[in-house]
C-alpha positions in Angstrom: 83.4 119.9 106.4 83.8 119.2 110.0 86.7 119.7 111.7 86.0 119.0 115.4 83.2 116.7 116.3 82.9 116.8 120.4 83.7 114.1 122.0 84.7 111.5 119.5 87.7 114.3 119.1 88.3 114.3 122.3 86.6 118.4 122.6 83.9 117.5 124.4 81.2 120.3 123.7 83.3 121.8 120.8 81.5 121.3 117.5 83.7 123.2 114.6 82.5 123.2 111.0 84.3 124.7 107.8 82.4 126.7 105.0 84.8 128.0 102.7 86.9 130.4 104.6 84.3 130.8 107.2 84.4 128.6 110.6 81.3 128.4 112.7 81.8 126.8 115.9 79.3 125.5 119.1 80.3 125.6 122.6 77.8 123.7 124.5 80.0 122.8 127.8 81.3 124.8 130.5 84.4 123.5 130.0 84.8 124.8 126.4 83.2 127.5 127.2 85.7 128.5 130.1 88.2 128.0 127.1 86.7 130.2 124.3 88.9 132.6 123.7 91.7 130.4 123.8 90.2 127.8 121.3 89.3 130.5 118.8 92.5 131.8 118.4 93.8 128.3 118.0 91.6 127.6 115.2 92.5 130.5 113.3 95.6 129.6 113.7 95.7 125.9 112.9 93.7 127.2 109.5 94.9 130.2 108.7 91.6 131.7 108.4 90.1 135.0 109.5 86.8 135.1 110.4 84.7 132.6 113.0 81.4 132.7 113.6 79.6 131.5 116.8 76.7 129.7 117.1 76.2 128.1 120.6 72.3 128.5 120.8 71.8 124.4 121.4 69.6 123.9 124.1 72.0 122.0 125.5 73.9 124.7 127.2 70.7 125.7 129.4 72.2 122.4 131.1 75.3 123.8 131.8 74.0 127.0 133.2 75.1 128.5 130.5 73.0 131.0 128.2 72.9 131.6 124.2 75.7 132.9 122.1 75.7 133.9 118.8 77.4 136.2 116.7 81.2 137.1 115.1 84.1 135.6 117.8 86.6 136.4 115.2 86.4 138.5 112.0 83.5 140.2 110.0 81.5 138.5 107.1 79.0 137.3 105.0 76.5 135.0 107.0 75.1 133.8 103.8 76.9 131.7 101.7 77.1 129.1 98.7 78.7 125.8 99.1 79.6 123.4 96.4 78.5 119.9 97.1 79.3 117.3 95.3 77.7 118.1 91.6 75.7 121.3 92.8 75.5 124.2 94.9 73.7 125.0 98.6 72.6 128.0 100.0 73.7 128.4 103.7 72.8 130.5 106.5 75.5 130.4 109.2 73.1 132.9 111.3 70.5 131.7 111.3 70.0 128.1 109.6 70.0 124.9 112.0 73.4 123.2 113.9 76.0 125.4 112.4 73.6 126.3 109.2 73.7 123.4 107.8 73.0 119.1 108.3 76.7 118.6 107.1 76.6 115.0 108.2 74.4 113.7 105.4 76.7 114.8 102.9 77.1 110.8 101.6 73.3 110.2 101.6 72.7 113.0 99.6 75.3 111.8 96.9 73.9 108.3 97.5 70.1 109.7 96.7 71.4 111.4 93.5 73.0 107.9 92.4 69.6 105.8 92.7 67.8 108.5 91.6 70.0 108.4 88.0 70.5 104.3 88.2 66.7 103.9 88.8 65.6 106.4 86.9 62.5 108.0 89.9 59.6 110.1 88.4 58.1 111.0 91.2 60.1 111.8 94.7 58.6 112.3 98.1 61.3 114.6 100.6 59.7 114.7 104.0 61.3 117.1 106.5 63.0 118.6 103.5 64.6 122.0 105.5 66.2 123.9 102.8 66.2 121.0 100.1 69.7 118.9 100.0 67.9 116.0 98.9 65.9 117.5 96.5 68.3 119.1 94.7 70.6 115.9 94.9 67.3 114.0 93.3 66.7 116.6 90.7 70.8 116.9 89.8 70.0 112.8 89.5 67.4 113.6 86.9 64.4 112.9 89.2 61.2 114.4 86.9 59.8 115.8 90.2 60.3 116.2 93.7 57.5 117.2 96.1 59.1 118.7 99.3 57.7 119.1 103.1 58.5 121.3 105.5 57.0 123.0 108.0 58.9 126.1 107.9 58.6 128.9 105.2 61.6 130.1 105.4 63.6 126.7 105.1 61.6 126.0 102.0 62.1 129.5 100.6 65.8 128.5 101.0 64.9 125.3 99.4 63.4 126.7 96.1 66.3 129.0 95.9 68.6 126.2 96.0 66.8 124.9 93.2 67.0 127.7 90.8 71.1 128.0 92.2 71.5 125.0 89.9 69.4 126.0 87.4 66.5 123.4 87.8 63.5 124.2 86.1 61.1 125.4 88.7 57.9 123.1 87.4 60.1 120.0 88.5 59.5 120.6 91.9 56.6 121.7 94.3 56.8 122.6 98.0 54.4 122.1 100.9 54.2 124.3 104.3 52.4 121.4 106.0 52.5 118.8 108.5 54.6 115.4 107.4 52.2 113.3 109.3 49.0 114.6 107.6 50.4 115.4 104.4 51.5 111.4 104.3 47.6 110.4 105.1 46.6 113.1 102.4 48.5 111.4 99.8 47.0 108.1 100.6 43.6 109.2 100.5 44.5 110.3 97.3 46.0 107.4 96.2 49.1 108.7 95.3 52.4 107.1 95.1 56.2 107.6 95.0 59.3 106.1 93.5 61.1 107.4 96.0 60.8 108.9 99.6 63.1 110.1 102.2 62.0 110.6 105.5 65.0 112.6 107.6 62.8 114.0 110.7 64.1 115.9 113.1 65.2 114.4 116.6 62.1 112.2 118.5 64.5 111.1 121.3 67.0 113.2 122.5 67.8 110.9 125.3 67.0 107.2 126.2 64.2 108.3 128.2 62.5 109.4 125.2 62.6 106.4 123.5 59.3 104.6 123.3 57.5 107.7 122.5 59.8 108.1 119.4 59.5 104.9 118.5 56.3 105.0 117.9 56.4 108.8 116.2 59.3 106.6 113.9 57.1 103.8 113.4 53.9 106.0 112.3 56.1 107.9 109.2 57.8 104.6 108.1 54.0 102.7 108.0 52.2 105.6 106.2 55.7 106.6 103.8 55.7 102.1 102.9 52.1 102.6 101.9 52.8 105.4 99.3 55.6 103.3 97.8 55.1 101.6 94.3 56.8 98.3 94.2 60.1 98.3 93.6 60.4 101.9 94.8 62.9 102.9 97.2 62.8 104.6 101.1 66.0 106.4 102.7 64.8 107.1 106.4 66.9 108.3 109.2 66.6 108.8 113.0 69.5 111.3 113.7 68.0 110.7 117.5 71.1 110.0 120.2 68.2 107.8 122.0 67.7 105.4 119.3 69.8 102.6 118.7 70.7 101.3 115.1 69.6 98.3 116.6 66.2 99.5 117.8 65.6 102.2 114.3 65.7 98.5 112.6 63.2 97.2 114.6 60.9 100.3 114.2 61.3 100.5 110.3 60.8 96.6 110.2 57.6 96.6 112.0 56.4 99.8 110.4 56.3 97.6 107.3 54.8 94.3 108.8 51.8 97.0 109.8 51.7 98.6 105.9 51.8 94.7 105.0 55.0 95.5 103.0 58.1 93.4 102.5 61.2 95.4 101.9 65.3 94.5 100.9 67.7 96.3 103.0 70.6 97.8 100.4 72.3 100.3 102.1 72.7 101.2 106.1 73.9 105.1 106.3 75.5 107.2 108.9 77.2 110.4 109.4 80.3 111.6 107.0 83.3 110.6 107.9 84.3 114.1 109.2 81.7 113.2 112.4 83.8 109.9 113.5 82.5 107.6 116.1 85.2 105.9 118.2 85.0 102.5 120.1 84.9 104.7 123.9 81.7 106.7 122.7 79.5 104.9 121.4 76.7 107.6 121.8 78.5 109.3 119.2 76.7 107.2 116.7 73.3 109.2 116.9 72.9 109.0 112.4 71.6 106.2 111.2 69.7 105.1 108.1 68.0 102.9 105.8 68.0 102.5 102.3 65.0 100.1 101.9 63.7 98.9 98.1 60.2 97.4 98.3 59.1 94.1 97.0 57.1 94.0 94.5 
């Protein structure tokens, strides 16, 4: 879980997540970081805990002047570890995986994917951008028949297939691709395959405002080519987790991304981040997750 989320706890540049007994924490400001010491013995001490791991290697500190950090503050551990999620388990690397090891914040999605994947019963699952496979093992623990998973890094999808057999999923349930999203998605078409189900959770197009339009149109390409590959009555979760992109505007994208695919779509869900990553009515920015669960008309 998280236990200090930056601004919106009033830390600005302090992220602070929990696994187990381990805390791995990201200083990204000056200010914080002027305060490290301090703020690492308070955390032990407000948990009770041991052992804190830093991981302040966001790029985000070259704007501070500041350069990488990584490695034990407090304590000496295990940087690879199993969390319990919900009904199954996730391999983590706090050394080396992304954020803090983990995407933590789409805890709820993942349980919500599980859920439609049980009520609806999905065959076949798309996960685009899968990293090491939360919402492929949330489909499977749903009793998706099979999940084909993207991503183009080896060792995220390594982790991924070893989340699968963690569980205890048969291994011929699932396949995995070291390939492009992009491609892959005009692959499948030219194929003429389909999905019941796709999720689309790609990594940040617009870290700033500035980046918008350019995103958008990266958003609007992956929502066009994933309505396309969509039977009727199938389901897409997509997500911009981009700071630069407005809930508003991600609407916009995913609605004219399916006026180009000539689909028509119900809107049954609109995600964001856990509740242990609060938003709060002085920073707004803090609501950088956000998602759609979109059903296709038939």
């Amino acid at each position: 879980m998280r236990l200090i989320h930056g601004e919106s706890d009033g830390l600005p540049g302090l992220i602070v997540d929990r696994y187990g007994d381990t805390l791995v924490a990201q200083f990204t400001s000056a200010g914080v970081e002027r305060w490290k010491t301090v703020i690492a013995d308070a955390l032990l001490g407000a948990t009770g805990l041991t052992e804190l791991y830093e991981r302040s290697d966001a790029s985000s500190r070259a704007l501070e002047g500041l350069p990488p950090a990584t490695g034990w503050l407090r304590g000496q551990g295990e940087v690879s570890l199993v969390l319990k999620e919900h009904d199954w388990q996730l391999g983590v690397d706090i050394a080396t995986g992304h954020k803090t090891g983990f995407y933590l914040d789409q805890r709820d999605s993942r349980k919500l994917f599980s859920e439609y994947a049980r009520r609806l019963s999905f065959k076949r699952v798309l996960n685009c951008y899968c990293y090491t496979g939360g919402f492929t093992v949330a489909a499977l623990s749903g009793g998706a028949e099979h999940v084909t998973s993207i991503d183009s890094s080896g060792p995220a999808l390594q982790q991924a297939a070893a989340n699968v057999a963690l569980n205890g999923f048969d291994a011929s349930r699932v396949s995995f691709m070291d390939a492009d999203v992009n491609a892959s998605l005009r692959g499948f078409i030219e194929k003429g395959q389909t999905f019941d189900a796709i999720v689309l959770d790609p990594p940040k197009f617009a870290p700033t405002v500035a980046h918008a339009e350019r995103a958008a149109r990266a958003y609007k390409d992956i929502n066009r080519l994933a309505f396309k590959l969509l039977e009727p009555g199938g389901v897409l979760f997509t997500y911009s987790c981009s700071g630069g992109i407005s809930a508003d505007l991600f609407h916009k994208i995913v609605a004219s991304a399916g006026c180009d695919a000539g689909v028509d779509g119900f809107i049954h869900e609109r995600m964001a981040g856990a509740p242990d990553h609060p938003m709060t009515l002085r920073f707004p920015e803090g609501e950088y997750l956000k998602g759609l669960v979109v059903m296709r008309r038939g």
